[in-house]
Phi, psi and omega in degrees: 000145195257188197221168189273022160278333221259359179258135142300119187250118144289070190293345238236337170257356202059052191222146181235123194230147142212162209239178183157112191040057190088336153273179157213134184292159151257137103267131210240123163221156215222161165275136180240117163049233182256045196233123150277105162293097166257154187252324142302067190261125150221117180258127162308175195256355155298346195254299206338146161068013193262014207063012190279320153012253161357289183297318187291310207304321166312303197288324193255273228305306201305339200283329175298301187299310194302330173261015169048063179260174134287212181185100202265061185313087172268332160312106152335286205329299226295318202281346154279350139002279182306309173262034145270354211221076200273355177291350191260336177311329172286020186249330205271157192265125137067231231280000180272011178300150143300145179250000000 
């Protein structure tokens, strides 16, 4: 299974990839200031059911805390992501905080 040491961060595309039996998976997101807008999860439908979702999602949150960004969830995914994972919940911006 892969982990979110094994994605790749492209900043220069806004993108968090991993590749993985021939395909490559995506997060796709742009910088607002000190805000990570993501916008994107795409997984192909061969990669479908494996966790990578999760993991590319992982991989960009964690990527968030550490470069003391926010976190604009526009991914469905990324923002049920967020209220499965509620540790990740202190990164989000404005009105997607949990109350």
């Amino acid at each position: 299974m892969a982990t979110p040491t094994d994605v790749r961060h492209d900043p220069q595309r806004g993108m968090f990839e991993l590749d993985m039996d021939g395909g490559t998976a995506h997060v796709e997101y742009r910088r607002d200031g000190d805000t990570m807008v993501i916008l994107h999860t795409i997984v192909p439908e061969a990669l479908s059911g494996r966790g990578i979702a999760g993991t590319l999602n992982a991989a960009a949150l964690d990527h968030a805390r550490k470069a003391g960004l926010r976190v604009d969830p526009q991914c469905e995914y990324t923002a049920s992501y967020v209220r499965r994972n509620p540790a990740y919940g202190d990164l989000l911006v404005g009105d997607n905080r949990s109350s």
